[in-house]
N, C-alpha and C positions, 0 to 999 in steps of 0.2 A: 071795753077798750080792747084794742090792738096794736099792734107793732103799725109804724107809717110804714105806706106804700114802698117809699123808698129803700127800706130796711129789706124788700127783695132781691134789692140789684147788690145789694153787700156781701164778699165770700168772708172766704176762713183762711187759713193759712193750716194746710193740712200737713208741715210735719210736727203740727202739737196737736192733730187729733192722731196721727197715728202713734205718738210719743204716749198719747192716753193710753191707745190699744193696747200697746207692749208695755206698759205699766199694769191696768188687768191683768193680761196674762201673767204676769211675775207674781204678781199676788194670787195667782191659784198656781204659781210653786216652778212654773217653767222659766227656763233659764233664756235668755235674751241678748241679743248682742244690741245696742244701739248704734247705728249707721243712717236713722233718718232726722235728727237736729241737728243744725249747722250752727254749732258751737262748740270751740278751742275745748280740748279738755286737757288744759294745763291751767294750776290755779292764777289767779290774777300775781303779776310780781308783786311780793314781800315792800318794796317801798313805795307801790301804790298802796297797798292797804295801809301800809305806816301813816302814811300821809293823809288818808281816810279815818283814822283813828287819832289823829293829831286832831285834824279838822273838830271832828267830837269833840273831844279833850279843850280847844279852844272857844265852842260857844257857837260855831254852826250849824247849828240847828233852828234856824227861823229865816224867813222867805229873805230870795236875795232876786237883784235886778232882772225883770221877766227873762231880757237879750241874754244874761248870765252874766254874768261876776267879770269885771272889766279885765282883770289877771289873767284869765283863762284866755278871753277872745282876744287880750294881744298876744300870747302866747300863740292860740291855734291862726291868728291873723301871718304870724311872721314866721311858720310851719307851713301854711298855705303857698304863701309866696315863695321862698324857697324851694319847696319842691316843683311846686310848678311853674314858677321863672314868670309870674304875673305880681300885678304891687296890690295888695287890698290891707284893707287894714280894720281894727275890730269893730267898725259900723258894720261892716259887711258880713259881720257873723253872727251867730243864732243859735246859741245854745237850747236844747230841747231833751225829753227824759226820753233818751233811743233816735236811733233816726228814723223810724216810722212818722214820726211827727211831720220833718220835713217832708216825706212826698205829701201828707193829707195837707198841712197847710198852703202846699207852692196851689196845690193842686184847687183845694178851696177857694185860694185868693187869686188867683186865674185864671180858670175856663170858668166856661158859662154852658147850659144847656145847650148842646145841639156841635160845640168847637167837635173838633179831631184830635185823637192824640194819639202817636205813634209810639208804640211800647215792643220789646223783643219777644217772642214766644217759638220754644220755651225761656219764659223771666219769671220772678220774683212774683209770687200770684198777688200780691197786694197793690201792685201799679197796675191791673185788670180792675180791680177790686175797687179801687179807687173812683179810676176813672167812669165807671159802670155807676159807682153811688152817686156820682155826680151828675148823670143823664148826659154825658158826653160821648161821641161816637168812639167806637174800640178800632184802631188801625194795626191789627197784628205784622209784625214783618219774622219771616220764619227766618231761624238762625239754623240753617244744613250744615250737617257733621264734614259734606264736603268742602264747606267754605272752613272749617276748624271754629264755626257755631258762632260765627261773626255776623256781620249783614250783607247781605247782598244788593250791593249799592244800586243795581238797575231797578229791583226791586223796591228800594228806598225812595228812587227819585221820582218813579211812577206814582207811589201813594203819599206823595206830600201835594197837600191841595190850596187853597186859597184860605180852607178852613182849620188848616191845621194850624196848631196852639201850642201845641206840648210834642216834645220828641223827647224820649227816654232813652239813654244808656246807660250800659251796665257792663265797665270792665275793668277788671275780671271778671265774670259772670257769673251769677246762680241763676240755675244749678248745674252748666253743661264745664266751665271750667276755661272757656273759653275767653279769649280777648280780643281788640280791636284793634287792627294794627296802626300806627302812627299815618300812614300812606292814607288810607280810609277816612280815617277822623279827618286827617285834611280836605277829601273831598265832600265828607259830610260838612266838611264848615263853609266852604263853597256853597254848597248845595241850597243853607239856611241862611247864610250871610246877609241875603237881602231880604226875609222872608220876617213877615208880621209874629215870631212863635220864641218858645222859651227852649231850652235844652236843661234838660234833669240828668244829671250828671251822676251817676249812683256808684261813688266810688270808695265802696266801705271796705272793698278785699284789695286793694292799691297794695299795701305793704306785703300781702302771701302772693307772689309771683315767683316764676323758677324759669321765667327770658333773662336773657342776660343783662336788659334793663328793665328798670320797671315802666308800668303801663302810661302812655300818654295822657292826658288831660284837652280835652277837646276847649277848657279855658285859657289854656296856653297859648292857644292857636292868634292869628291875627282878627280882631272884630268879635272875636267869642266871649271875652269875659263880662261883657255887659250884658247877654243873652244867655247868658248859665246860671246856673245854681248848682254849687257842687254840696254832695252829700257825703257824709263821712262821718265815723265815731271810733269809739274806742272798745265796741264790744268784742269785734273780731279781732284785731290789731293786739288788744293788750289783754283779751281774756278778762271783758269785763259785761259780762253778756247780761250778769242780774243787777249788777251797778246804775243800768238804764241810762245813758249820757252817750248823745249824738251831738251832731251840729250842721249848722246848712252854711257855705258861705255866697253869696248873691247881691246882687245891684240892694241898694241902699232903700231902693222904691218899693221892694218886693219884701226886705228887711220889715219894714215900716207894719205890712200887712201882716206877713208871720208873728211877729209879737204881737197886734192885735189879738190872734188867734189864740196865738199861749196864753195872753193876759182873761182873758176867757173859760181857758180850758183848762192849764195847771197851774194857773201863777205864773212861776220859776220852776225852774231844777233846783234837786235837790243841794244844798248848798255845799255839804259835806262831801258828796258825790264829783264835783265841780273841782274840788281841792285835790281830790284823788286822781283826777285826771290831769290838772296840770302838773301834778307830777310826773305822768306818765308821759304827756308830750315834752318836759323840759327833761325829763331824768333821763338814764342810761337806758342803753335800747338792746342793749346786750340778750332779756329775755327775749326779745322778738327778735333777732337772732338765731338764738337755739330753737325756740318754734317755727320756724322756717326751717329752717334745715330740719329738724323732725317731719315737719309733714313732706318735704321731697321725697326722704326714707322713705317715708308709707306709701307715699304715690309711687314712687317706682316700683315698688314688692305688691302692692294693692291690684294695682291695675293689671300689672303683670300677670297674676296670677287669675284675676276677673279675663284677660282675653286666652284665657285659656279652657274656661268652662265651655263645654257644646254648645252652642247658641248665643254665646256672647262674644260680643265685639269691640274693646274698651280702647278709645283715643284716647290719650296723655295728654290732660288736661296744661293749661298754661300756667292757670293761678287757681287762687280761692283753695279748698281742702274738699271739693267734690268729685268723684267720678259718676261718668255720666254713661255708661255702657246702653249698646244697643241690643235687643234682648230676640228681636225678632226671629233670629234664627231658632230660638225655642219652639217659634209655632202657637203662641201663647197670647195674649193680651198682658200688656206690662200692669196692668191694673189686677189684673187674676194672678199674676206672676206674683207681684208685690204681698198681696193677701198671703198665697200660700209661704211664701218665705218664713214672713214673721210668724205665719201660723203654725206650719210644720216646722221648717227650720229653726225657730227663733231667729232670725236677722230682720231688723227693722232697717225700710227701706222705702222710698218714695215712689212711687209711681209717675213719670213722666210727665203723664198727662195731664197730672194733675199743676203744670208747668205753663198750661200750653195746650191747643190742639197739635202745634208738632214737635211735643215732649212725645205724645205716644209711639209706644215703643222703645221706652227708654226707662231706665230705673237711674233714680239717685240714691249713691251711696254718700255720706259722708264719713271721708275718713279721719276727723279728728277722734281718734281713738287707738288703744296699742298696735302696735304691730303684733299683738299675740292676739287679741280680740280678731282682729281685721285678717288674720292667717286663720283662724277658727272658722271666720264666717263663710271665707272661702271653700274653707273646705266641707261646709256641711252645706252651701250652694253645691257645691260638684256633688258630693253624694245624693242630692235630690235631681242631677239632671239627669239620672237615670229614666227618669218619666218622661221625657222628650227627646231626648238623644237616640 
């Protein structure tokens, strides 16, 4: 026996293979900064876990409704609407363990061999990944650090075809930090209004913005909420990254299919897990809060002190907790750059490319981490650009 055919066109998500790497090294005694997984490192709030621990305490522990627990999806139903000034209510929601679930299932229950699907690069290398297992054509649209890593809408409207099916966005963005501005989404929704295709709305980093509003919702728009699928959870938002608990909210018809899928593939969510988070969508937000305002500190002093090294170039990101510096003035390949970092340096860090054909030339930091950590790594980056400076 062997792996199917298909099981070639499937990647990885490589900052948990370099998360591995800098794990070895640490255990042969060298010391490590982590800067390449994109995740909050502030604990989950005190009355999510209470609520999570209640959850136990009363008996949740056995499978609950595939869609999720009726409590939650009116909860996240009437959170949805609200923010984004559109009416859905909990048919339209979809609880799943992460939101990985929702790009495979929109994505399974969707295209067909041979569609288009328009996705940003450098993004998210699992909507490549995706779309790739499913024998579907790859439409890259490059996000340039001149546009602030947005799309380039001439460029947008060129490659949407007859065949296209899926259009991906993602803002805030991972991993360049980047958004979409409202003006844009508008003309994006023009652009698809009339058009046979879905839009994947991937808006898990909505709540870490540092615009003086936060990011629009291309479902908000006129004619868009019946042609979207927004995606979103609670890993990034409330620091609940090993909790596993996402959600998609979507047309009723597409609803229908994704729970097929979960009924399939995990049952439900976790039920106890479910409890904890609608605590967190109905309770005080005051943590997420002070973690906002913590990561602007770090992005200011972070970045700052990144566009100061010889050879790098660091834009101030919009949202999300990544800095996405451009590295080429090293003279280097960001993929050889990345090695030596974590290798010599200790600072674990992404490689662009691994983003994207035009992430290269780029490193992703993430900085959910101290401002003493994130001031160290800095500076044992500078004392290594003595080799190219």
């Amino acid at each position: 026996m062997k792996l199917a055919d298909r099981m070639s066109r499937i990647g990885v998500e490589s900052a948990f293979d370099v998360l591995q790497r800098a794990k070895a090294l640490e255990a042969k005694g060298k010391n490590v900064i982590h800067l390449e997984i994109g995740e909050p490192d502030f604990p989950t709030p005190p009355h999510i876990v209470e609520a999570g621990k209640q959850a136990l305490d009363e008996g949740f522990t056995h499978y609950g409704p595939t869609q999720g627990l009726p409590d939650l999806r009116e909860a996240i139903a009437d959170e949805i609407s609200r923010t984004r000034r559109i009416s859905v209510g909990p048919e339209h929601v979809c609880i799943t363990p992460g939101a990985k679930p929702i790009m495979f299932f929109a994505m399974l229950a969707l295209l067909e061999p041979g569609d288009e699907v328009i996705y940003p690069d450098p993004g998210f290398p699992i909507y490549r990944s995706m779309a790739n297992y499913l024998g579907t054509k790859l439409v890259p649209i490059p996000l340039l650090e001149r546009r602030g890593f947005s799309f380039d809408l001439d460029v947008l409207r060129d490659r949407i075809t007859d065949r296209t099916r899926m259009l991906i966005l993602n803002s805030p963005q991972n991993p360049t930090g980047g958004h979409i501005p409202e003006e844009d989404l508008r003309e994006i929704a023009r652009m698809v209004a009339d058009r046979d295709l879905i839009v994947l709305s991937d808006e898990i980093y909505r709540r870490i913005y540092y615009t003086d509003s936060p990011p629009a919702s291309i479902a908000s728009l006129p004619g868009m909420l019946e042609k979207t699928i927004i995606l979103d959870g609670f890993s990034k938002t409330y620091a609940m990254t090993g909790w596993r608990i996402g959600y998609g909210v979507m047309p009723e018809w597409i609803a229908d299919g994704v729970n097929k899928l979960m009924v399939n593939s995990n049952s439900c969510t976790a039920t106890f897990t479910q409890k904890a988070a609608l605590a967190a969508v109905s309770g005080p937000q005051d943590a997420v809060d002070a973690m906002l305002s913590e990561f602007r500190t770090r992005r200011d002093a972070f970045c700052a002190e990144l566009d100061r090294i010889p050879g790098f170039r660091c834009p101030l990101p919009g949202g999300a907790f990544y800095a996405f510096p451009n590295v080429e003035g090293t003279g280097l390949p960001s993929k050889e750059l990345a090695d030596i970092l974590l290798g010599e340096a200790g600072v674990a860090a992404l490689d662009g490319g691994s983003f994207g054909e035009y992430g290269k030339g780029y490193i992703r930091f993430s900085y959910a981490n101290s401002l003493e950590n994130l001031r160290e790594a800095t500076r044992r980056i500078a004392d290594l650009s003595k080799r190219w400076s």
